[in-house]
N, C-alpha and C positions, 0 to 999 in steps of 0.2 A: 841078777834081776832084783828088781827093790821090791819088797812088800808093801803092800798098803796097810794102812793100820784103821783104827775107828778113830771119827771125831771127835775130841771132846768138848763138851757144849762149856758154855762161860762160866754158868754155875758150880762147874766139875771141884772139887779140891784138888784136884791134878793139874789145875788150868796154870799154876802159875809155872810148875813144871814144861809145861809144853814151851810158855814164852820165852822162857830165860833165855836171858843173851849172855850169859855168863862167858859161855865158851862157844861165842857165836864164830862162825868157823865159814866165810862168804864163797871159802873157793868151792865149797862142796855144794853148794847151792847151786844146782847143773838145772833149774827152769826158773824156780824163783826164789827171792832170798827170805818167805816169811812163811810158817806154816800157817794152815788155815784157823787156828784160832787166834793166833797174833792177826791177821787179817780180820775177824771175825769182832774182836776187841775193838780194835783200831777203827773200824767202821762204824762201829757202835759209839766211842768217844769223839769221832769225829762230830757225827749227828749231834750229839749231846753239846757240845762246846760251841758249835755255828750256828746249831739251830736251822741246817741246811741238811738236803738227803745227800750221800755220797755220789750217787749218779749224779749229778748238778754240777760237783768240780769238774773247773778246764784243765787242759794241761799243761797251760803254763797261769804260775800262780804266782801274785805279790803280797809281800807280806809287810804291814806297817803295824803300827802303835799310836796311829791318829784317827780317830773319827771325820777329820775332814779331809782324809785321802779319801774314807771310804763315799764320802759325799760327795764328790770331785767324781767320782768311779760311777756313781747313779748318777749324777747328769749327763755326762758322757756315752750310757748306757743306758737309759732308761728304762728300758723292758727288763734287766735285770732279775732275777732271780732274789729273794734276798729273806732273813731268818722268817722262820714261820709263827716266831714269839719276841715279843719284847724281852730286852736283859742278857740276852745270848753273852757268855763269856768270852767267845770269840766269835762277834758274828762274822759270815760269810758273805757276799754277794759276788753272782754268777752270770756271767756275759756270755752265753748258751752258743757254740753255732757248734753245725755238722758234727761229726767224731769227737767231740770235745773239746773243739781247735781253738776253741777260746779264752778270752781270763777270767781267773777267780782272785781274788782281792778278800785278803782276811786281816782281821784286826788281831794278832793275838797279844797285845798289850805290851808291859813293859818286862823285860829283864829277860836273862838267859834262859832263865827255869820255864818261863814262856815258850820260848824257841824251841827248849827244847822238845818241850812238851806236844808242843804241834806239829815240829818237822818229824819227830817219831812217828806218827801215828799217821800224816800225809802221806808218808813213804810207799805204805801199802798199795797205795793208788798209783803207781811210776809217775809223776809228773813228768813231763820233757823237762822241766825249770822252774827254779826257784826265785825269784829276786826283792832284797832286802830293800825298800824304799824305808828311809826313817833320815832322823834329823842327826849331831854330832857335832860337840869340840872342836871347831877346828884349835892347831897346836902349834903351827907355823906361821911365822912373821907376814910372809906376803900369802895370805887369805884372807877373806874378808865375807863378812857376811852376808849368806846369800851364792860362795860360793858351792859346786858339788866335790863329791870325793866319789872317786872310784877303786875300789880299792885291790892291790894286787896282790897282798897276802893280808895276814891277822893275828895280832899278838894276842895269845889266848888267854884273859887273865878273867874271862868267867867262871874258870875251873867244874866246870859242873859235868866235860865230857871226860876230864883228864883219863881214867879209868875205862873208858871205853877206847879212847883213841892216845896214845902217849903223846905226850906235848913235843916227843921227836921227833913225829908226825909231819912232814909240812904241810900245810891247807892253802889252797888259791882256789880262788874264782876262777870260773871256767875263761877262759881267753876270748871265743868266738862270743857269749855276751858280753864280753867289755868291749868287743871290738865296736857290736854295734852298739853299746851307749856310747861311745864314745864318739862315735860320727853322729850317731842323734843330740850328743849336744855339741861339737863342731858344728851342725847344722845351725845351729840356733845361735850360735857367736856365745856359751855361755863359756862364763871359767872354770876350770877345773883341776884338779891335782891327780896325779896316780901314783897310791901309796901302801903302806900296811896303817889297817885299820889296828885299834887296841878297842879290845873289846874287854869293858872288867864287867864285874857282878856288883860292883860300888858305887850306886848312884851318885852319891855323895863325894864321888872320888879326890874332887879339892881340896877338902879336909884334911887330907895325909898329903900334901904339895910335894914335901921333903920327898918322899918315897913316891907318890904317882911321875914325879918330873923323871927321878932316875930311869923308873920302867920307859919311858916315853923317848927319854934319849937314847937308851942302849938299844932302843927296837926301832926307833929312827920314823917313829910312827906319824903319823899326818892326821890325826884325828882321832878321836873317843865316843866310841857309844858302848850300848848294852847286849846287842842282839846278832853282830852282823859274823861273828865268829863261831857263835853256835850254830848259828843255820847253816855256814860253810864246812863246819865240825861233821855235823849229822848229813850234810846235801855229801860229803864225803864218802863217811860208814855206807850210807843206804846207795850212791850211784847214781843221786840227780842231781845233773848240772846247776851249777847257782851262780849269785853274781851278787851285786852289790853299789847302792843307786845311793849314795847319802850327801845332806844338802847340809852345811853349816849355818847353825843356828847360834852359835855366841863362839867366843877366845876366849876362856875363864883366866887362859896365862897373861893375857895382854888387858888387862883392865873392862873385859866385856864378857862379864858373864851373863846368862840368861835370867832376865827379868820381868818381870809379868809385862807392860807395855810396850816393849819392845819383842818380847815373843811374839805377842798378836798382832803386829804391822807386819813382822817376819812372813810368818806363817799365812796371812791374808796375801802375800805378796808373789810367795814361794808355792804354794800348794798346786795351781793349777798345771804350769809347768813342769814340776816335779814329775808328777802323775803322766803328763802328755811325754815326756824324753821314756820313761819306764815301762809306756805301753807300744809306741814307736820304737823302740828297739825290740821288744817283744816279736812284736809283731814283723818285725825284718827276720827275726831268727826263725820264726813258722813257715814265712815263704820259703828262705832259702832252704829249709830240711822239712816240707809237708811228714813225711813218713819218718819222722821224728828225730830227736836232737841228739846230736851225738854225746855220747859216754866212756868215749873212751879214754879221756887224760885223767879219769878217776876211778880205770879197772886195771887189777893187774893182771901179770902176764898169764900168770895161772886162773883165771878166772874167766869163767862161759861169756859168751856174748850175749849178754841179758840187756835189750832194752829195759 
């Protein structure tokens, strides 16, 4: 018989003792995987960063690093939900129906430290799903801009989970959401690749050519961004499906790197579509699993059947 113990509130000096994930240990976690003050926390930074209450989030949720997905996402949605202050660091907006069955759409900005930052603290919430919409290098000869990347694994060179998850680790995107992006954009006649993403922590990352080209080749990768490794890192650790939606916005290898006037014809071109293939496949994964989305290709054998 397990004993209960007492809460401790946030303010506690013990607080940070209850969180550690030091020796976070998933299989013992026989109902849920976070105790109530990591809960407690998490719900509190969540408010704080979107500027949204935590009841508001749907269960399936996209995550970008552009203000005009999140614009795309209020006309689409009108009635929307959305921060309750100007400046939110990561604002939210919230497509409300029944049980939560709907999407939420958050900006959390750029770089890993980002990601990580908000798929930790989302966790607490189970989402059914995660999905990365954002932009990315293509690296490959025949892409072109404007194509998408779907991606089937992730060379981890954000480094910021390594210590949590060992880069021995292997991380994929859940199958059954690539299945349906992939038919929501077969629907639409658009082009596309299926590849491993590299996700570094180096915006910059053309600047060291010598060395990004070798990582690029020995991982056989099809594109570069910042974020789409972390989220799959952590949609991992915590047990929510995730996927991964990216649209090429320059070849820095092939004489086309990203420039201010040709971002914004991109971008003006790319954005509505983007959003519309990311919430159409979304929204095929809700029908086909109402009573929510499966978890099993990222529980092990020893571990409870926790939605």
């Amino acid at each position: 018989m397990v004993e209960s113990r007492q809460r401790i509130s946030l303010g506690s000096p013990e607080l940070l003792k209850k969180i550690d994930e030091s020796s976070f240990d998933i299989t013992r976690k026989k109902l849920f995987l976070f105790g109530p003050e990591r809960v407690d926390l998490s719900i509190e930074r969540l408010e704080h960063y979107t500027s949204t209450e935590a009841r508001h989030f749907q269960r399936f949720i996209l995550l970008t690093n552009y203000q005009m997905h999140m614009e795309v996402f209020e006309r689409l949605h009108p009635g929307c939900v959305k921060p309750s202050r100007r400046g939110a660091q990561m604002p939210a907006y919230h497509h409300l129906l029944p049980g939560n069955s709907g999407f939420s759409i958050v900006n959390i900005g750029v770089g890993p430290s980002n990601a990580k930052n908000f798929t930790d603290h989302v966790a607490v919430l189970r989402p059914d799903a995660m999905l990365m919409i954002g932009h990315c290098a293509g690296v490959r000869n025949h892409q072109e801009i404007g194509d998408f990347v779907l991606a089937s694994g992730y060379m981890r060179a954000d480094r910021i989970l390594d210590q949590a998850l060992p880069l021995s680790v292997p991380v994929a995107p859940n199958f059954l959401l690539n299945k349906h992006l992939a038919r929501a954009l077969d629907e639409r006649g658009q082009s596309y690749r299926i590849g491993t993403v590299y996700t570094t922590v180096d915006r910059n990352w053309e600047l060291f050519f010598r060395e990004s080209l070798a990582d690029l080749q020995s991982s056989r990768s099809i594109a570069v961004d910042m974020e789409s490794a972390t989220v799959a890192a952590n949609g991992f650790r915590y047990r929510v499906p995730n996927a991964t939606l990216l649209c090429v916005s320059d070849k820095p290898l092939h004489g086309q790197p990203k420039l201010p006037e040709d971002a914004k014809r991109f971008y003006e071109e790319s954005k509505n579509q983007h959003l519309a293939i990311a919430i159409d496949a979304l929204e095929t994964a809700r029908n086909d699993f109402p009573d929510g989305f499966p978890n099993t290709d990222i529980r092990s054998s020893d571990e409870p059947l926790i939605r």
